[in-house]
N, C-alpha and C positions, 0 to 999 in steps of 0.2 A: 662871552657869557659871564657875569658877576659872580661872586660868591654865594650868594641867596638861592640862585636858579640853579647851580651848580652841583650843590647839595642836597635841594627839596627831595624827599621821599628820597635821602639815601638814611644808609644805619648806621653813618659815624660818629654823631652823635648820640644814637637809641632813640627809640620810639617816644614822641613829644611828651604822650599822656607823663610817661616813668620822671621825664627829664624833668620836666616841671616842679612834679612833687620832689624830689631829690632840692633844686634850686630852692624851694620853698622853706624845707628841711634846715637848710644851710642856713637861709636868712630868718627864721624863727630862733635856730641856736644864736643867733649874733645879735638877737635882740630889733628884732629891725620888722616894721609892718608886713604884711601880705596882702595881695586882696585874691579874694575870692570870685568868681562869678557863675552864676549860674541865669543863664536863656539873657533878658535883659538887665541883669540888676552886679552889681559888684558891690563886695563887701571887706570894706578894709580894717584889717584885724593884726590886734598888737600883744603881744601876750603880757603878763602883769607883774612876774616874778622879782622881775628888777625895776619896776616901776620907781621912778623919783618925781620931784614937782616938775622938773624941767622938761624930762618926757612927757609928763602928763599934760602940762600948757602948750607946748609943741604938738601935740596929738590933737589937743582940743581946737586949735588954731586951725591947723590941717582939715580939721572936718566942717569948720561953721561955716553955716550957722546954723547945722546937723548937731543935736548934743552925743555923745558916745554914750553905748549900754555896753552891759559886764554880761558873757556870756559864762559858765558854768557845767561843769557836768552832773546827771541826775544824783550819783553819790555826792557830792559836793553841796548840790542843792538839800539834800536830806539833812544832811549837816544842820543846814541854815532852817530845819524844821517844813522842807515846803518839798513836799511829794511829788512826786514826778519821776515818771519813768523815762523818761529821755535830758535831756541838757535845757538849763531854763535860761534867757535871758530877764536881764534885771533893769531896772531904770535905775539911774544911779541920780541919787538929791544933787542939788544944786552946788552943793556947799563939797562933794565929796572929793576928797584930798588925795594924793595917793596910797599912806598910812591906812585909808579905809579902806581902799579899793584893794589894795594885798591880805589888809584882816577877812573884807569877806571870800576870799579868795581863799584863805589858807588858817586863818586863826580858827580852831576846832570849836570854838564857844563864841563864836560872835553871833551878834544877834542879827536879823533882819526882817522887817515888816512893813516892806514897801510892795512894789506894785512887779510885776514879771509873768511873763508870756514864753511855751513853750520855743526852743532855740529853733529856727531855721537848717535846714540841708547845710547851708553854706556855713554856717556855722559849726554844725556838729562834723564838720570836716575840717574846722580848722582847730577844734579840740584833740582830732584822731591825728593831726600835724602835731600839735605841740607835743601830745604823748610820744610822737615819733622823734621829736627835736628832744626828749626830756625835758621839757618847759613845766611847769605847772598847766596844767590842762585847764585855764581860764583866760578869756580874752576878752580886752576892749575892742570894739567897733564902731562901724558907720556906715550904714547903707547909702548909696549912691547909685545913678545909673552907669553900664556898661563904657567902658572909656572916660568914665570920671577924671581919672589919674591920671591921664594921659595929658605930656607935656611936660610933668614934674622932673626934676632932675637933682639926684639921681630917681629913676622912676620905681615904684615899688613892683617886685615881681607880682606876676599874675600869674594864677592854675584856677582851672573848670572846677567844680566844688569833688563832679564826676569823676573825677582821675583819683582822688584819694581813695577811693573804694577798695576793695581788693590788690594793694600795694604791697605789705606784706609779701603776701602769695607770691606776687611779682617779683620782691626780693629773693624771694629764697630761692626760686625755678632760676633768677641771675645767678646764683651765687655759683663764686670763680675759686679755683688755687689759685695763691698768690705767690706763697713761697716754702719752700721745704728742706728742712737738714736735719742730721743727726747731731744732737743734744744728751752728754754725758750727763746724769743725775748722780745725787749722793748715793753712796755704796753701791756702786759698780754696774749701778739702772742705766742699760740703754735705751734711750728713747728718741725716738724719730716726730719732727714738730711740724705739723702739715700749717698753715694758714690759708683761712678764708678770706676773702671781703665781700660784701654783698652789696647791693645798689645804696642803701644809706650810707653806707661809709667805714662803720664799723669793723673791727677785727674780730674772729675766733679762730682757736687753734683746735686740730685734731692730733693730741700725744700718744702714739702710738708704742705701747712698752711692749720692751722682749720680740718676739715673732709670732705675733697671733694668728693661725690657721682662719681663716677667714671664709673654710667652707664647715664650719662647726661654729656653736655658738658661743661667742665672743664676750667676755666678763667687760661692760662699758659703766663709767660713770657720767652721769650728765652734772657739769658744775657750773655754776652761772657764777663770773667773774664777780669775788669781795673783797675790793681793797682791804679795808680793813681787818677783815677774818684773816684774809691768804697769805697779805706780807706782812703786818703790822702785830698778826697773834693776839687781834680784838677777842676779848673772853666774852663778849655781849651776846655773840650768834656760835653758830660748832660750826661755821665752812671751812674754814681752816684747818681741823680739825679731820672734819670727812675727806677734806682734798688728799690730808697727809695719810688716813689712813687707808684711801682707795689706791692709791700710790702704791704703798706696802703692798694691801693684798695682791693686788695687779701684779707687783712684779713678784711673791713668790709663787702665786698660781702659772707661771709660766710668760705671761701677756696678757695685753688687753687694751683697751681704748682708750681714754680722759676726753671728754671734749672740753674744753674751756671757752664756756658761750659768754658774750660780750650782753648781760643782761643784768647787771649791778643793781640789787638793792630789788631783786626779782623785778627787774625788766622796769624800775622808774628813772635810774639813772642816779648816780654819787650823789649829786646837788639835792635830788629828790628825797635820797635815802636818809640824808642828814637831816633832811627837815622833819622826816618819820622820825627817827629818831629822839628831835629834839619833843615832838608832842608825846613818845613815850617816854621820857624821864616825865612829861607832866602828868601821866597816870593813864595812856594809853596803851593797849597793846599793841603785835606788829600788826592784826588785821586792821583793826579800827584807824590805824595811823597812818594806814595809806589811802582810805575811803576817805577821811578828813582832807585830805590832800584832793579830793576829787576821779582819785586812780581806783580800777580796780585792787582788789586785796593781793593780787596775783598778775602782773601784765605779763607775763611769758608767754611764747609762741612757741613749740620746740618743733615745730615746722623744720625750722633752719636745722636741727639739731638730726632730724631725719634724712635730711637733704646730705648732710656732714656724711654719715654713715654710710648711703649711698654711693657718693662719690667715692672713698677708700675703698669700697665693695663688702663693705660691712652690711648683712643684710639680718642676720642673728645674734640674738645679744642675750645676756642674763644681766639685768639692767643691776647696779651697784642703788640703792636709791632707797630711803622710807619714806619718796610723798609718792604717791600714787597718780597726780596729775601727768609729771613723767612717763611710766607706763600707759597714760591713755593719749598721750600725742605721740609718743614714738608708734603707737600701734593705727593712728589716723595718719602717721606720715607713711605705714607699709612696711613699717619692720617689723620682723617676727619677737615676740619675748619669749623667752624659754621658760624662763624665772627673777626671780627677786632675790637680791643679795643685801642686806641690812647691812648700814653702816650706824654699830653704837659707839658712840660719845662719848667722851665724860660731859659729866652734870656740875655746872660751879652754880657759886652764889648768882652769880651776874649774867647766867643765863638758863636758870632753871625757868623763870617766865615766859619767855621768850620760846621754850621748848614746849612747856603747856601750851602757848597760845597756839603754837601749831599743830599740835596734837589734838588738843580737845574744839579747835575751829577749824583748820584748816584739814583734819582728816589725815594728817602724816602719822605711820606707823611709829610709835613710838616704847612701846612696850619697857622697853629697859629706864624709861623714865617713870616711867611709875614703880617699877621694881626700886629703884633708886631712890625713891620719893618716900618710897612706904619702908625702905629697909631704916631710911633717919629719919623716921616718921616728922615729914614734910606734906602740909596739906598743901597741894594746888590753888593758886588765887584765882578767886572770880576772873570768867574771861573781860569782864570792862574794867578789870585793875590791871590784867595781866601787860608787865612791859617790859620790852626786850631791853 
């Protein structure tokens, strides 16, 4: 019996639909096409982020003498002034170079006044891939029929458009320990470092300080992974700040949880965040600079983060937290809250903006920044100045 027949319909490798998109995942971060298919038709998509000429004529070659359209998502599209509640595809001019095809992609003011048609299934799924790859959630494409690509070599992977659906979900009901030890911290913090990995690949850690009673409720903070805040001591954002001071409280109240979720730059990814970044030094805030980007203002899932809690047997918490989006996934994931525990800040030059923008858009608890504001009487800047 072969290898092929030997294996059909076993689970050593996991169920096809999960495998696929995972494989997919991997070659979207590597910069490398996909196609997609749905019933008779496949659609092979390149993402844009790092588009050069040499990709772009290799691309174009690959398809003719099929021209490629720019796929988009609705925030992205709003950007470009063109309404649409779903992902639009674009027809790209004849003449368009790569330089264009990254600005309507991602430059916050470029203009467009061409011709585009609401995005296809297969597409809006391979947007909800690149969000998963951290890509810039835009793609080039080219419709073809089923087994188009067949023969090519190396051949581009294929997944059903269907299998990206509810993946996610998929992830987190996978999610495994990986690895676990005890981890001395500064002043004489013991803490125990649980690790995750879930079907995408990712890492998070569950720091467990002191000996938290697990059948009472449990002081947790949820922190999403910031380079820059956590190690570097970026004064632009407070994460580093809250990390260092849930730490503290955690360990004189006895114990308590830290999760450290692999969700950087609130779930777009470093490369992504630094692009946010660079459009708020040009007079954006952090909401507006990720919707520019084509993201939502917020991609987090704390799905995972419920699952996390779960597994240690953490089922009560008094969440450590001033956004409230937190307490309404840890309470859709089946955890009890008991209460809310603020974490205040200090307020610097460099990210008193960036503090309004969350506060007065995003609905985080912020209280001690207005106190702060109005003690050095500091007027708050319009939220389309506000920038982190």
């Amino acid at each position: 019996m072969g290898h092929v027949e030997r294996f059909a319909g076993s689970s050593l490798l996991g169920e096809p639909n999960f495998v696929e998109v995972e494989r997919a995942i991997a070659e979207l971060r590597s910069g490398r096409p996909v196609a997609i298919e749905n019933r008779d038709t496949s659609h092979l998509t390149l993402p844009v982020d790092w588009l050069d000429a040499r990709q772009l004529a290799a691309f174009r070659r690959f398809c003719a003498p099929v021209q490629p359209v720019l796929t988009l998502t609705a925030a992205r599209a709003r950007e470009l002034r063109i309404e649409s509640d779903s992902g639009v595809t674009l027809t790209l001019p004849p003449d368009a170079d790569a330089p264009w095809v990254r600005s309507i992609a991602s430059d916050a003011r470029f203009p467009f006044d061409g011709s585009f048609v609401p995005a296809t299934a297969e597409m809006e799924a391979a947007l909800r891939l690149c969000k998963l790859a951290h890509r810039l959630p835009a793609v080039l494409s080219v419709e073809g029929q089923t087994g188009r690509w067949d023969g090519i070599q190396p051949a581009p992977m294929t997944l059903q458009a269907d299998a990206v659906a509810g993946f996610r979900d998929r992830a987190v009901r996978a999610l495994k320990i990986t690895g676990e030890a005890r981890v001395p911290l500064q002043n004489g913090v013991s803490a125990r470092f649980i690790i995750f990995r879930g079907m995408i690949g990712g890492e998070s850690a569950a720091i467990v300080i002191g000996d938290p009673d697990f059948s009472k409720p449990v002081q947790v903070r949820l922190h999403s992974a910031c380079l820059t805040g956590d190690v570097f001591g970026s004064r632009r954002c407070d994460c580093g700040d809250q990390l260092k001071l849930a730490l503290e409280q955690i360990a004189d109240t006895g114990g308590g949880v830290i999760l450290y979720l692999d969700q950087e730059g609130r779930g777009v990814g470093l490369a992504n965040k630094m692009r946010a970044y660079a459009l708020q030094d040009a007079g954006l805030d952090t909401v507006d600079a990720n919707t520019a980007l084509g993201f939502e203002d917020d991609e987090r899932d704390y799905g995972v983060a419920g699952r996390m809690l779960q597994m240690i047997g953490c089922a009560k918490v008094r969440l450590m937290t001033n956004n409230p989006a937190k307490i309404d996934g840890l309470l859709e994931a089946g955890i009890e809250i008991s209460g809310r525990v603020p974490l205040i800040t200090p307020v610097n030059g460099d990210n008193r903006r960036y503090l309004a923008a969350k506060a007065t858009r995003a609905g985080h608890s912020l209280d001690h920044l207005f106190e702060q504001l109005a003690a050095n009487d500091c007027a708050i800047v319009p939220d389309k100045e506000a920038a982190s």
